[in-house]
N, C-alpha and C positions, 0 to 999 in steps of 0.2 A: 456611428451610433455608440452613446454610451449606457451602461447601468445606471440605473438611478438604486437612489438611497433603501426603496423596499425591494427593487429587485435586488441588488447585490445582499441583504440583508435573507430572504429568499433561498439566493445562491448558496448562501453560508449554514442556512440551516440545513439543506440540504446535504450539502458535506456530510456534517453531523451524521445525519441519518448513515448513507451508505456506508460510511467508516466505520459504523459502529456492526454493522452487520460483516462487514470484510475483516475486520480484527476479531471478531465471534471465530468466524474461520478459522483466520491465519493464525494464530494464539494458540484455541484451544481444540480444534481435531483432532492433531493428535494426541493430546492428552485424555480426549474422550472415549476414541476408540479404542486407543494402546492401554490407559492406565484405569481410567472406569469399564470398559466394554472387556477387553482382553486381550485384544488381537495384537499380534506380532505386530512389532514398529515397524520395523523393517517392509513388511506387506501395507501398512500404511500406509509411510513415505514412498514408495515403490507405484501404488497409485496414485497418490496425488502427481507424482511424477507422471505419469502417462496421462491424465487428467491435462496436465501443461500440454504435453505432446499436442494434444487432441488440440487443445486452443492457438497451437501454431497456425492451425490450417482456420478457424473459425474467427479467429477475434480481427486479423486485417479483412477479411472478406466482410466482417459485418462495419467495419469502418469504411467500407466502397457502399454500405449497402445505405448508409448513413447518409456518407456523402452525395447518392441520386436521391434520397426519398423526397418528392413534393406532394405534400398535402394544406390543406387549409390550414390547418395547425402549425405549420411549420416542419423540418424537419429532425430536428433534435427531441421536442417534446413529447411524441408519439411513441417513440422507442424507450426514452427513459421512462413514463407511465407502465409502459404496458412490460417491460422489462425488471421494472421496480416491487409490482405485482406476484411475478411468477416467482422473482429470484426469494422473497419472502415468502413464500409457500413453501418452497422448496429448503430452504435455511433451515425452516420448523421442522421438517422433513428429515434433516442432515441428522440435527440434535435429539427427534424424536425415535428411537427405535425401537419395537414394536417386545414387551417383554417374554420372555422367552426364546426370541433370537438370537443363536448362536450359527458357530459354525460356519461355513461355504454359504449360507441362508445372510447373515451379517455381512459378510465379504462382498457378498452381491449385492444389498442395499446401500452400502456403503460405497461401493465403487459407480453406481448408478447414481446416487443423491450427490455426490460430488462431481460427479461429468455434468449436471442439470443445473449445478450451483456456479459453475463456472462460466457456461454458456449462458445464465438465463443475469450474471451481471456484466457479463461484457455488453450485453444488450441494452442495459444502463449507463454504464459507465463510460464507454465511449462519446455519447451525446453528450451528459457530463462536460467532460472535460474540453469537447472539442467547440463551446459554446467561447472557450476565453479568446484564441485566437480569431473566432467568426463574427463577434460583436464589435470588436476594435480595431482598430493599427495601429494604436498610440503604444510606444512601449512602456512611458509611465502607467497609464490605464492596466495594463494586462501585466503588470506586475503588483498592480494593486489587487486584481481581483486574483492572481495565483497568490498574493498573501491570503487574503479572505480566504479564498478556497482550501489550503492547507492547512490556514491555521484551526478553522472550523473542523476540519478532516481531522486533525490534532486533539482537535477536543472529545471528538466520536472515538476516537481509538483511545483516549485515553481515559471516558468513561466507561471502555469497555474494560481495559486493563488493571483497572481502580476497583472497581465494583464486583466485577465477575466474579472470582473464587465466594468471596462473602455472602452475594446474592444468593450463590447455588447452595449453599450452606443454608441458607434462614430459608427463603422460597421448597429447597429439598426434608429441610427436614433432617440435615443429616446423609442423605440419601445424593449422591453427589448426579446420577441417572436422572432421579425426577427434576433436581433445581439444574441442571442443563436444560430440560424442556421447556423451564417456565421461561429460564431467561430469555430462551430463543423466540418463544412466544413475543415476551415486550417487547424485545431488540426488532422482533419481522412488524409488530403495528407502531411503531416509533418511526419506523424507515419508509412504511407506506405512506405516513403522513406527512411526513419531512419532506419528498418527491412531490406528494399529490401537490401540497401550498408551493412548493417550486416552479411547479407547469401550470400550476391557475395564475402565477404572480407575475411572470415571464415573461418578454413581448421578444421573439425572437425578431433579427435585422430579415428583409426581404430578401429572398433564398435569391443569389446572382445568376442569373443564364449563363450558364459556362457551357464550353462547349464538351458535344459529348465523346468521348473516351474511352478503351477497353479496358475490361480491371491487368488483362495486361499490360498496357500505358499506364498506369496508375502505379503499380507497383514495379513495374523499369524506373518510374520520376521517384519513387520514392527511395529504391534501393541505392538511384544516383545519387539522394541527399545523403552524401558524406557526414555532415555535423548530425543529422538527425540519426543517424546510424550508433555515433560515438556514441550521445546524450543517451541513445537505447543501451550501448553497451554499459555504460559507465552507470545506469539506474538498475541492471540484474544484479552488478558487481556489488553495490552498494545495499541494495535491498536482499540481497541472499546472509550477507552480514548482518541486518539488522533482523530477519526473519529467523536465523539461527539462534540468536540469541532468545529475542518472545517465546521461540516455541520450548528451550531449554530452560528459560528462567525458574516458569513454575519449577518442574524437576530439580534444579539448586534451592528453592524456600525450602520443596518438602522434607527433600533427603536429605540436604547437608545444612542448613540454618537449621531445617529440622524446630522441633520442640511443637509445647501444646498450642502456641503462639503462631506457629507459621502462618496462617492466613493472613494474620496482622499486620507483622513484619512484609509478605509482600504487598500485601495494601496498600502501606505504607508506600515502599519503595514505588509503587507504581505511580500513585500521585505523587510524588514528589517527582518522579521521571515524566508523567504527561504533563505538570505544570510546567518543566523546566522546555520541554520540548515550545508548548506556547510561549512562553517568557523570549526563545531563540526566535520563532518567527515574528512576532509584534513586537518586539521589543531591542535584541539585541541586533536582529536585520537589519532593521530603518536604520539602527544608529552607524553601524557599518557600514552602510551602502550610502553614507554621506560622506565618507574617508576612504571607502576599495571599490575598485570594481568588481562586478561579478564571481569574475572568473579568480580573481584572489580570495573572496572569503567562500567560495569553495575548494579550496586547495585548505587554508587554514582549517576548517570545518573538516574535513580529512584527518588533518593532523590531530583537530584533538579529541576525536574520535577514536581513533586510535592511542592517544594516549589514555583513554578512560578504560579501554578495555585493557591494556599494560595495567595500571593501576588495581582493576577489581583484582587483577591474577597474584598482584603481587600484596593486596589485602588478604587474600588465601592461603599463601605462603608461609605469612608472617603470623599468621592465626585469630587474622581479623573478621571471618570469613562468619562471622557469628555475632558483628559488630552491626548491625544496622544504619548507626549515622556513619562509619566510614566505606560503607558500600554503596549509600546513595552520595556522599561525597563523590568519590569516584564514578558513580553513573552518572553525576552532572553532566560530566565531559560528553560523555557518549549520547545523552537526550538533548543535550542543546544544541550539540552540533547536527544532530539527527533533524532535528525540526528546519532548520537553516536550510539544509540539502534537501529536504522535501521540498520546498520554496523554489532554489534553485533549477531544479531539475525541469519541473516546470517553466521557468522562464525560458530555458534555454533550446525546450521542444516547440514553446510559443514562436521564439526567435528561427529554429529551424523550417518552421514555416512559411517565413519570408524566405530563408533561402531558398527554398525550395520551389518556391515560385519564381525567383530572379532566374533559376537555373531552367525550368521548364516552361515557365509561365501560365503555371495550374497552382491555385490552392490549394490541399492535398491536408485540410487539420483533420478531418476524420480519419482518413488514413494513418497520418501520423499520430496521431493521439491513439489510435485503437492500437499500438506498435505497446502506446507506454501500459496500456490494461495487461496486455499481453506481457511484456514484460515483468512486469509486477508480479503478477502470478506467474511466468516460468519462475522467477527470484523464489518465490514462497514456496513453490514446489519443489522445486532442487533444494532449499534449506531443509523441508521437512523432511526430503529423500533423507538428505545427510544425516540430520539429528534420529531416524527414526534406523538408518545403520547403525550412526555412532554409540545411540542406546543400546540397541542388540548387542554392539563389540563390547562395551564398557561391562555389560553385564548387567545392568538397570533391571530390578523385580519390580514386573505392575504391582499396583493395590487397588484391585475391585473390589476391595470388601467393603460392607455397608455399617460396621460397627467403630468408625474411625482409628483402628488400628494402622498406624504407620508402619511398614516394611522398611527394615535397619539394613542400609547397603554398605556392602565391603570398603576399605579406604580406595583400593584398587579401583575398586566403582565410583567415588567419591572424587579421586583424584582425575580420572578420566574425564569428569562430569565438567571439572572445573577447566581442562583443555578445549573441551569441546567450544566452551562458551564463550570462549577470550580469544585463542590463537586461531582458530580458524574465521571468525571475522576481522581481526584484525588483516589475515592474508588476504582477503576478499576486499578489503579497503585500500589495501597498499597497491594490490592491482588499478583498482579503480584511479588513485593518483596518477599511477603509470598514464594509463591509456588516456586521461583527461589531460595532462603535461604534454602526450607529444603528438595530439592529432587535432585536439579542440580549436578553432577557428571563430568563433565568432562573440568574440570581446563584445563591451561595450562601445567602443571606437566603430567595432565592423555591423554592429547589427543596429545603429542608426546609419550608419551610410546605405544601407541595404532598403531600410525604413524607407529614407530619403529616395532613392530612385526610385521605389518600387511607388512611392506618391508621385513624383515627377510623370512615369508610364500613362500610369492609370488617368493622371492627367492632360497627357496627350492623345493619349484613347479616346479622353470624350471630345475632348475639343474635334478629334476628326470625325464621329461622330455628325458631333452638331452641323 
C-alpha cells in the first residue's frame, strides 16, 4: 500500500501541528517557569528529568499497546485523535498558571502538567510515526514520506522558534505571563486540527493477524534489535545537543546580544535557522543521496554540526558575538546539518524494522517507534536538566518583571553562558559519531538485502498458504 498525493499531503500537515506544540515545550518551559514564573532551574530541569524517568516505563508499553489495538477505525487513528485532544488541553494547562501561584503550590502544578504533557503525546505520537514503516516496504517510498514527515515537523518547530518571543510580546501586552497563554491557546487548536484532517484523510493498510505475543516477547525481540538500539542511542546523543542549545539560545539573545532589539535579532536568527534546517531536508538531501549513501552524509552532517558550533564559540571570542549576520553565518552549519539528521534517523529506525523482523519474525514499528518518542524526550529532559544546573552554576538572574527591564549579567555569567551552548553539544555530537562509526550495521547495501528476503519470506508464506 502506498500514500497517495492528499494523504501524504494530510501526513505533512499533521507534522506541523504536533511539532509545533513539542517545540512550545521543548524551547520554552524552562524559560517560562525559571525566567517568567521564578522557580529555581535547577528544580526545573530536575523534573522534567524525572518527567523522562516516568516515560521510560510508559512510552514502550504504550507502543505494545498500539501494536494490539483493532478497531474499525484502524489502529493508529484512535490513539493519535484521542491523544491529540488531551495532549492540547493539557499544553494550555502547562503555559496557563493560575495568577497568584507561587511557591510549593507552582512546583506542584508544574510537575503534574508536565507528567500529563508527556504521557498524553506519546499517546499521539507513537501512531504518528509508526504509520511510515506500517503502510510500505518500499525503501524509496518510506524515505519519501520520512522526508515529508520531517521536513513538515521542521516547519512546526520552526514556526514555533520564529514567532514565539514576538507573538508573546504583541498578544501579552508586554506582559510575557499573559502572551505565553495566548500563544499556547493557538498552538493547542492549530494541533487539534492539523490531527483531526489527518485521521479523516487517512486510510490506514488492513491491520495483519500476527500472531499473539507477550509484551515480554515484544520487548526480548526488541532489546535483540542491535541497529534499532544504536539509532536509539545515537538520536538521545544528538538531540540532547540540539535540545541544549534551544533551550539556552533565548538566554544568549537576552543577556548577551542583549540591547532594545533582542527579540529581533533572535527572530531573525531563528528564521533564518528554521529555513536553513528545510532547505537541508528538501533540498540539500535529495541532492546528496544521489552521490552518498546514508550512512556517509550522516557522519558529514556530524561533522558540520559540530563545526558550526566551533564557529559560534569562536564568533564570541573574537567579539562578534553581537554580530547578527556572522552568528547566523555560523548557525547555518548547525540548522542544516540539524534538519538532514532528523531525516536520517528516521530512515534508519524505519530500516531497523526490517531488521527486526528478519531477526524475530515479528514487526515490532510501534514498539520501535515508541523507543524514538521516548528517546526524544529523555534527550530534552536531560538537556533541560543540564541547562537548568548550568544556569544555577553560571549564576543566571531570572527577569520576571513586567515592566521590560533587562537584568545585566556578570561577564563570569556571560562567559559561562557561551560554554554551556557550544562545548557541551558539541561533546554530545562527537560521541554520537563514535557510537554510529563502530556499531551501525545497516548501509544502504544491507537494508535492501534485508528488503529483499524479507519480500522473498512473505512470499513464500502465501504461496504455502494457497
Amino acid at each position: 500500500m502506498k500514500f497517495t498525493g492528499k494523504q501524504t499531503a494530510a501526513y505533512g500537515i499533521g507534522a506541523v501541528g504536533k511539532d509545533m506544540v513539542y517545540a512550545l515545550s521543548a524551547s520554552y518551559v524552562m524559560y517560562y517557569y525559571q525566567d517568567v514564573l521564578g522557580l529555581s532551574a535547577t528544580f526545573v530541569g530536575a523534573i522534567l528529568m524525572i518527567a523522562r524517568v516516568f516515560d521510560a516505563a510508559n512510552d514502550p508499553f504504550m507502543g505494545v499497546i498500539v501494536a494490539k489495538t483493532e478497531t474499525k477505525y484502524g489502529k493508529f487513528r484512535p490513539w493519535l485523535f484521542v491523544g491529540t485532544v488531551m495532549n492540547a488541553l493539557v499544553l494550555f494547562a502547562l503555559f496557563s498558571v493560575p495568577k497568584g501561584m507561587t511557591g510549593q503550590g507552582l512546583m506542584v502544578w508544574f510537575a503534574v502538567a508536565y507528567i500529563l504533557w508527556g504521557v498524553t503525546y506519546t499517546m499521539m505520537d507513537i501512531p504518528y510515526w509508526s504509520m511510515i514503516p506500517a503502510v510500505t516496504d518500499n525503501a524509496a517510498d518510506r524515505e519519501h514520506l520520512s522526508v515529508v514527515g520531517r521536513t513538515c515537523a521542521g516547519v512546526g518547530n520552526a514556526l514555533i522558534t520564529v514567532f514565539t518571543v514576538k507573538a508573546v510580546a504583541m498578544l501579552g501586552s508586554g506582559i510575557e505571563r499573559t502572551g505565553f497563554r495566548m500563544v499556547a491557546l493557538i498552538v493547542a487548536i492549530i494541533f487539534v486540527l492539523a490531527e483531526a484532517l489527518l485521521c479523516y484523510v487517512i486510510t490506514e493498510p488492513p491491520t495483519e493477524k500476527m500472531k499473539t505475543t507477550s509484551v515480554k516477547e515484544m520487548f526480548q525481540s526488541l532489546f535483540a534489535n542491535d541497529q534499532a538500539m544504536v539509532t536509539v542511542l545515537t538520536i538521545i546523543l544528538i538531540n540532547s545537543a540540539l535540545y541544549i542549545t534551544s533551550n539556552l539560545i533565548i538566554y544568549f539573545f537576552k543577556y548577551d546580544v542583549g540591547g532594545i532589539s533582542w527579540q529581533d535579532n533572535y527572530t531573525l536568527f531563528n528564521m533564518i535557522g528554521g529555513a536553513s534546517q528545510i532547505l537541508g531536508m528538501m533540498v540539500l538531501y535529495p541532492v546528496l543521496r544521489k552521490f552518498l549513501a546514508n550512512e556517509k552524509i550522516f557522519q558529514i552532517c556530524l561533522f558540520m554540526s559540530m563545526t558550526g558550533y566551533a564557529l559560534i564559540l569562536l564568533s564570541c571570542i573574537t567579539g562578534l558575538a553581537h554580530n547578527i549576520i556572522a552568528l547566523s553565518v555560523c548557525g547555518l552549519f548547525v540548522f542544516i546539518a540539524n534538519g538532514m539528521l532528523t531525516v536520517l534517523t528516521t530512515v534508519f529506525l524505519s530500516c531497523s524494522v526490517d531488521y527486526g523482523e528478519l531477526l524475530s519474525g515479528r514487526r515490532e514499528e510501534s514498539v520501535i517507534f515508541s523507543m524514538q518518542t521516548f528517546v526524544v524526550k529523555l534527550a530534552s529532559g536531560l538537556a533541560v536538566f543540564i541547562t537548568g544546573l548550568g544556569l544555577d552554576l553560571i549564576g543566571l538572574s531570572g527577569n520576571n518583571s513586567t515592566d521590560g527591564t533587562v537584568v545585566q549579567q556578570t561577564q563570569g555569567t556571560i562567559f559561562g553562558l557561551r560554554m554551556l551552548m557550544t562545548i557541551l553539544p558539541v561533546l554530545g555530537l562527537a560521541c554520537a559519531l563514535m557510537v554510529f562509526r563502530k556499531n551501525f550495521k545497516l548501509t544502504d547495501e544491507r537494508a535492501l538485502e534485508i528488503s529483499e528476503e524479507l519480500k522473498a519470506r512473505r512470499q513464500g508464506e502465501d504461496e504455502v498458504i494457497e
